[in-house]
C-alpha positions in Angstrom: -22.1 20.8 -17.6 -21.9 22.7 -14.1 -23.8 20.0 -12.5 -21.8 17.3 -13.8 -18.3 19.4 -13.0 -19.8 19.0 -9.2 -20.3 16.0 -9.4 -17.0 15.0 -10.5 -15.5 16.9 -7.7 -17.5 15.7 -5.1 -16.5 12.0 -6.8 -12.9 12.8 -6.9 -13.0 14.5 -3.6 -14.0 11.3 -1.5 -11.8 9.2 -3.8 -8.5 6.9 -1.2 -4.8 7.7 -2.0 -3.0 5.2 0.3 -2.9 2.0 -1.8 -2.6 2.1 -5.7 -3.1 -0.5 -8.2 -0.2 -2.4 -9.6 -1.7 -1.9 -13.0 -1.3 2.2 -12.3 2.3 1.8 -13.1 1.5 -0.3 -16.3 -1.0 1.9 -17.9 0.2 4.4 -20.9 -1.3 7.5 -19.5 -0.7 9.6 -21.7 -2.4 7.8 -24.8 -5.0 9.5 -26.0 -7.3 6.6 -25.6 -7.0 4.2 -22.8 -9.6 1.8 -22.1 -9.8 0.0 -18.2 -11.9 -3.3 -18.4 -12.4 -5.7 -16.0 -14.9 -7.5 -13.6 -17.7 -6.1 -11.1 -15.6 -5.1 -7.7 -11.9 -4.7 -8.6 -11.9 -1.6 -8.6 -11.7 0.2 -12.0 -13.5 3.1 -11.1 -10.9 3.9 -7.9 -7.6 3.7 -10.3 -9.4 6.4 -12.8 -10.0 8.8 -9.9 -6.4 8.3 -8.4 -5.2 9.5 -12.0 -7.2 12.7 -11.8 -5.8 13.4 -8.5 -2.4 12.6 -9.1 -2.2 14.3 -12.6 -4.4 17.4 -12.1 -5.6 17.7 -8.6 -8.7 20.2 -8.5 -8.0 21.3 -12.3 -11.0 22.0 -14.4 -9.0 20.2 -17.2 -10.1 16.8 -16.1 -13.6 15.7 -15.6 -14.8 12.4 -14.2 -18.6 11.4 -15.6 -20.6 7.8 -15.6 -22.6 7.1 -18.4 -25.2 6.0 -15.8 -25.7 9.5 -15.2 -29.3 10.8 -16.4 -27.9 13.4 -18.2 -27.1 11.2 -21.1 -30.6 9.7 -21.4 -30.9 13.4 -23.6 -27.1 14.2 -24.3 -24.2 12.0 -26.2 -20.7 11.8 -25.1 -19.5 13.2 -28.0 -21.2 16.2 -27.2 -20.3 16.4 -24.1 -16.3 15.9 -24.7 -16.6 19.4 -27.5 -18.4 21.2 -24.8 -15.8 20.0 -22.2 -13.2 20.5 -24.2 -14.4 24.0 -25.5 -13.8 25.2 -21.7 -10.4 23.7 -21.1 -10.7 20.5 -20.6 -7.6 18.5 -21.3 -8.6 15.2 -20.3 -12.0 13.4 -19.7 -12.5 9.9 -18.0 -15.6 7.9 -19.1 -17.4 4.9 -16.6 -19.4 2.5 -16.8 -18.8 3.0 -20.6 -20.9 0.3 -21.7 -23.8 1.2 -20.7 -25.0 3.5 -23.4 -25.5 2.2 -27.0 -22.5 2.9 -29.4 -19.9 4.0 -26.8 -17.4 2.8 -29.1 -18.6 4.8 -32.1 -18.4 8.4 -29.8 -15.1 7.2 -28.7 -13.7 6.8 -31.9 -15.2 10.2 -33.3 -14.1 11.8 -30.1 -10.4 10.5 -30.9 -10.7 11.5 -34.5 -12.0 14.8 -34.5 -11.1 16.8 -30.8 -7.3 15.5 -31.3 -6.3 18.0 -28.3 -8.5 15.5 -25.5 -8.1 12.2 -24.4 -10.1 10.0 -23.2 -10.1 7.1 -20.7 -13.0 4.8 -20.2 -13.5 1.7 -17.9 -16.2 -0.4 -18.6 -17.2 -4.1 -17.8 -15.5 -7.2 -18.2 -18.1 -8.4 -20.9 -17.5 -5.9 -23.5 -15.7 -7.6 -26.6 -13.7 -5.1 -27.9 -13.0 -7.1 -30.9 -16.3 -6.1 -32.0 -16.1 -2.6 -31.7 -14.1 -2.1 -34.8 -11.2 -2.2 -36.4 -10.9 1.9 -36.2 -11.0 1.1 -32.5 -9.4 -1.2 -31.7 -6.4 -0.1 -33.7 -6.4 3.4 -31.7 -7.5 2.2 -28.2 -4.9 1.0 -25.4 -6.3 -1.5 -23.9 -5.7 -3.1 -19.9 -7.4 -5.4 -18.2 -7.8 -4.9 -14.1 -8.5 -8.2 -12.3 -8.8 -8.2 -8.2 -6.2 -8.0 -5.4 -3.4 -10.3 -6.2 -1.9 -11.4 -2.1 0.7 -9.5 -2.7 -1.6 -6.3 -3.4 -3.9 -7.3 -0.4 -0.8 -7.9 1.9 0.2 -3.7 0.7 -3.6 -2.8 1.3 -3.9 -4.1 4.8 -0.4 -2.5 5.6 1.4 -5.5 6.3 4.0 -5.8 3.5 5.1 -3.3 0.5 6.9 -6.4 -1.9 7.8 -6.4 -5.5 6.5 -8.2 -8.1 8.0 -11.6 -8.5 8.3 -13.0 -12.4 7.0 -16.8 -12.0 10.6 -17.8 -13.2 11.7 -16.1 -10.1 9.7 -17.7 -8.4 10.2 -21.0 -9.8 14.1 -21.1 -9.5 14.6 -19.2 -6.4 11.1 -19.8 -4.7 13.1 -21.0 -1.1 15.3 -17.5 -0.9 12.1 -15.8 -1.4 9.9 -17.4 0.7 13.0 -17.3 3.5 13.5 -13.8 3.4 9.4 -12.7 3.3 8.6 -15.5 6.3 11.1 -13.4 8.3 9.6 -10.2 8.2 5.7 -11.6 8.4 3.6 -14.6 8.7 2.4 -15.5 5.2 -0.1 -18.0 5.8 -1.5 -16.5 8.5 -2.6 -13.8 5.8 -3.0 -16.0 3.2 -5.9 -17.7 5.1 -7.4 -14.8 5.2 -6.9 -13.6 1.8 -9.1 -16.8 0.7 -11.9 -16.3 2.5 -12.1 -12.0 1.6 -9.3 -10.4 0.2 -9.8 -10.4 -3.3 -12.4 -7.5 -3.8 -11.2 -4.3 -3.1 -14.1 -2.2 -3.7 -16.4 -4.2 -0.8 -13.8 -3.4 2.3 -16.1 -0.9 4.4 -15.6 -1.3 8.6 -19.5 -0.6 8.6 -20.4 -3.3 6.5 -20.2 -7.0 5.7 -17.7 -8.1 3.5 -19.1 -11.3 2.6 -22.7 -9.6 2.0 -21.0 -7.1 -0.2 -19.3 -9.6 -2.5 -22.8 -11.2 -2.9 -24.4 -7.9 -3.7 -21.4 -7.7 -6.7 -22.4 -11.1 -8.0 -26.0 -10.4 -7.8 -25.5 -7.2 -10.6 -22.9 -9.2 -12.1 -25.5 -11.4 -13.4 -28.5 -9.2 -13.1 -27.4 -6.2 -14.8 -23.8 -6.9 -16.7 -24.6 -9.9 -18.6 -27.3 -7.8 -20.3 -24.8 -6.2 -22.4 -23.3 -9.0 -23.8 -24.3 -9.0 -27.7 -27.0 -11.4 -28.3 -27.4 -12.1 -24.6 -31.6 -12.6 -23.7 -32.3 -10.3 -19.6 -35.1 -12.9 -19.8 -32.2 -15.8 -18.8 -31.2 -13.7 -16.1 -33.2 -16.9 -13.5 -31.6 -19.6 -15.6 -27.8 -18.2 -15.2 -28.3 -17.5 -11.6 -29.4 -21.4 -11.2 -26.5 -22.4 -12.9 -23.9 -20.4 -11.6 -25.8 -21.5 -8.3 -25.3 -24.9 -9.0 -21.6 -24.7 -10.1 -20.5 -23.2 -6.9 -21.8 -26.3 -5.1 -19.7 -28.3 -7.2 -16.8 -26.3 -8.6 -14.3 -27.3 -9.5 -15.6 -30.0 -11.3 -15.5 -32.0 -14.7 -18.9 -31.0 -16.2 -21.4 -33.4 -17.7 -23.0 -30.5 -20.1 -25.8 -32.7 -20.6 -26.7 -33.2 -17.4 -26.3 -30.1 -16.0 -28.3 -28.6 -19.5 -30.8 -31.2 -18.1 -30.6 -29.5 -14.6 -31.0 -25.7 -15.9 -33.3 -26.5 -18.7 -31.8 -25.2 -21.3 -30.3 -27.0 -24.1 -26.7 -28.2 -24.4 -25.1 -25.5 -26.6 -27.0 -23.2 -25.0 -25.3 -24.5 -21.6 -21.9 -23.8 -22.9 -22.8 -20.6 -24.4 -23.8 -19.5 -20.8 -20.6 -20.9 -19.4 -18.7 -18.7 -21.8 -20.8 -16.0 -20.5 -20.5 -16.1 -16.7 -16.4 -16.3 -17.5 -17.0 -13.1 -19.6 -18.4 -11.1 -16.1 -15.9 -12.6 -14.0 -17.5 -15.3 -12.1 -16.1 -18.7 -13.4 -13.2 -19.9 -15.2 -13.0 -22.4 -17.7 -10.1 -24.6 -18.1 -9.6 -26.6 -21.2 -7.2 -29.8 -22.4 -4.0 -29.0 -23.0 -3.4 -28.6 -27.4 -7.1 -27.2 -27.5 -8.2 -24.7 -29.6 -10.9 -22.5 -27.8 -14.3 -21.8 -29.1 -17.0 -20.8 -27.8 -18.6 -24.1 -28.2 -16.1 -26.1 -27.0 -16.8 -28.2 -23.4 -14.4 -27.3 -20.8 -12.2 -29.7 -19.4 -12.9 -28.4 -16.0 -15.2 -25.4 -14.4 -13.5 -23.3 -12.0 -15.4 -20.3 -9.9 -13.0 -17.2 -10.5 -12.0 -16.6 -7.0 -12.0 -18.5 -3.8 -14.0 -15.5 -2.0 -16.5 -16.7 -4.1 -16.5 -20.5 -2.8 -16.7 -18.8 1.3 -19.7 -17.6 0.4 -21.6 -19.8 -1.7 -20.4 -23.1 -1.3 -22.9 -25.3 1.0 -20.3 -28.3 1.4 -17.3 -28.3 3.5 -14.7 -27.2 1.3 -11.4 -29.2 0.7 -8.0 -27.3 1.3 -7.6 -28.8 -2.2 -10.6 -26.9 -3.9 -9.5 -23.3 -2.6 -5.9 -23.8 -3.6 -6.8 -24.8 -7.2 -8.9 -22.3 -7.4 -6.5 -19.8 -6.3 -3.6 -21.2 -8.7 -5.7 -21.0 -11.4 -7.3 -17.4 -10.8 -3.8 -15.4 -10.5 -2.4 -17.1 -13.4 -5.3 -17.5 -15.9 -4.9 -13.9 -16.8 -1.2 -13.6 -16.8 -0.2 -16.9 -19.2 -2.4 -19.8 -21.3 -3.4 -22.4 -18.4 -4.8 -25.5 -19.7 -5.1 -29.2 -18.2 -2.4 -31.4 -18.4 -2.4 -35.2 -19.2 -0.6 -35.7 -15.8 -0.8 -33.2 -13.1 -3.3 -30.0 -12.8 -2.2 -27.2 -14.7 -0.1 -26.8 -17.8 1.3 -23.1 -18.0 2.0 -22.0 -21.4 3.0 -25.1 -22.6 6.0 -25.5 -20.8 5.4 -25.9 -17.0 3.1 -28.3 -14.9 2.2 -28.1 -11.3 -0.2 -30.3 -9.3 -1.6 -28.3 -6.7 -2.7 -28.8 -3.4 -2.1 -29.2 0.6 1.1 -30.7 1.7 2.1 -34.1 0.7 4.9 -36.2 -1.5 5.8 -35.6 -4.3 4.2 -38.0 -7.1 6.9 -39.7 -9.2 5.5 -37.6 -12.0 7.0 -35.1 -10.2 10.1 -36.1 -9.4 11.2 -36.9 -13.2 9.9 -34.1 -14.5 12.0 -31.1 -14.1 9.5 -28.9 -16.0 7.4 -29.8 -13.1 6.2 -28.3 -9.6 3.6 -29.2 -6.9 2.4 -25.5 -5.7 1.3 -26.5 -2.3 -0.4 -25.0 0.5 0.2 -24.7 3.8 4.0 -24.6 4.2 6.1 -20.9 4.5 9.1 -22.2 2.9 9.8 -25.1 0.1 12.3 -26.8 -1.3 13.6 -28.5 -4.6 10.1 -29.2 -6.8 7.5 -28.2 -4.2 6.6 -24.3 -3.9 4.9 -22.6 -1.4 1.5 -21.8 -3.1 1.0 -18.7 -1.5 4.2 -17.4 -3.6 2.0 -17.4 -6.4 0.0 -14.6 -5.5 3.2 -12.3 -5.7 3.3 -12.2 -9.6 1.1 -9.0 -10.1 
């Protein structure tokens, strides 16, 4: 226990203040059990030890721990959180929960039987917590963490503090907005730089390379997340980097599963079972026909890579101003509201707005006799009428 009570300080010691999540303010800390789930890089692990400092400081009655640690090769959590609790502590904060076998079960007995701690956990993006059990997922508080919106990335570099904008907000007052921000800093100028690095917080380092970090994030993503996805084979771990390879040269793109099956050399359902997969850790996202019903064995209408960081490094073509902006649309508002594809136009947001999306140009008749919907274009500071500024909709989080 003393060695892992160092460790936490020297962990929380070291830990950034300046810049906080928006999701901080979203959270219910003071539920006894509050899970923090989300992708390789976003920075889950960061927004746990701000709590501890903010809440309790130096305190013995919170104590940070990874279950990566050694100490539970011979120990369970369980018995670690009486012991902890049995000398004070109040409240203990669990990474990288995922990687020991029946975290959920520990958690559970933890929440059931020592009612005087709580617990909050972070673990990856693959986890399904609907299979951890009803017990738990009844009791757990759930919040997923996703990378920096622009707006966040425009607070972490120091440029701009702004509120979060509601899409309707943006939407019907979209040219007020976009006036009044222009004025006090040059949006696209940012923006530009946002695409190419700005969306992973954890790989911004003035000693290192921020593209060769992000690369290093995919690399475990693949290598060492996807093997604890139920069911999930480490022995695929060549095939899924050949595939998510090969969608990043084409992304985003209409797939022909058997093709690319053909490609990877794997069969079809297997294909699509890996697509759902490399959405699960983060790295692509799947967009399906509008009126679908989504299984895991459903083609995709389209195959998006999650981010367009991801595209500036990988990509071997010349990318299209078209590509990146689709791809940015589609990765701040997948998580937020149901996205699917439209008959006409790109995206269908919950069922009641469509935007085509892309780099400056006139509005298609579609368009203009639709007042449901919007062209979300690049490369203008301030719209008007039916076409938005795109990079407006990276303030919604």
């Amino acid at each position: 226990m003393n060695k892992l009570r160092d460790k936490s300080n020297q962990v929380i010691g070291s830990v950034p203040m300046r810049f906080s999540r928006h999701l901080n303010e979203q959270i219910d800390w003071n539920h006894r059990l509050v899970g923090i789930i989300g992708p390789r890089g976003v920075g889950k692990t960061t927004l746990m030890l701000q709590q501890i400092v903010h809440r309790f400081g130096n305190s013995y009655e919170a104590l940070y721990i990874s279950l990566e640690d050694f100490y539970f090769s011979s120990h369970s959590l369980y018995q670690l959180a009486y012991d902890f609790r049995n000398r004070g502590g109040k409240c203990l904060f669990v990474d990288e929960v995922h990687k020991q076998a029946n975290w959920s079960q520990d958690l559970i007995n933890i929440f059931h039987n020592i009612q005087d701690l709580s617990v909050v956990f972070s673990g990856s993006s693959v986890i399904d917590m609907l299979k951890q059990g009803a017990d738990f997922c009844k009791n757990v508080k759930t919040y997923n963490l996703q990378g920096l919106s622009f707006r966040e990335y425009l607070k972490y570099i120091g440029v701009a503090d702004l509120p979060v904008f509601s899409l309707e907000d943006i939407i019907n007052n979209h040219r007020d907005i976009a006036l009044d921000l222009s004025s006090r800093f040059k949006p696209l100028f940012h923006f530009d730089n946002y695409l190419v690095n700005g969306y992973y917080p954890s790989t911004y380092n003035q000693t290192d390379n921020t593209l060769q970090n992000i690369e290093q994030l995919l690399m475990q993503a693949i290598e060492v997340d996807l093997n604890y996805l139920e069911g999930y084979d480490p022995h695929n771990a060549g095939n899924m980097k050949q595939l998510f390879y090969a969608i990043a040269q084409n992304a985003p793109f209409k797939p022909n599963i058997l093709r690319l099956s053909e490609k990877v050399g794997v069969h079809r359902n297997t294909l699509i079972v890996y697509l759902f997969h490399l959405e699960k850790a983060g790295l692509i996202q799947l967009l399906y026909p509008a009126g679908s019903i989504i299984s895991i064995l459903q083609k995709p209408q389209t195959i998006f890579l999650n981010n367009s960081n991801i595209h500036t490094l990988l990509s071997e073509r010349e990318l299209t101003a078209g590509t990146i902006s689709k791809t940015f649309f589609m990765n701040q508002l997948s998580h937020l509201w149901s996205i699917k594809k439209p008959n006409n136009g790109d995206f269908e947001v919950d069922a009641k707005w469509i935007f085509e999306v892309g780099t400056y140009k006139k509005p298609s008749k579609f368009l203009v006799n639709n007042p449901h919907a919007f062209s979300a274009t690049d490369g203008i500071e301030v719209g008007s009428n039916h076409t938005i500024p795109l990079w407006l909709f990276g303030l919604l989080y």
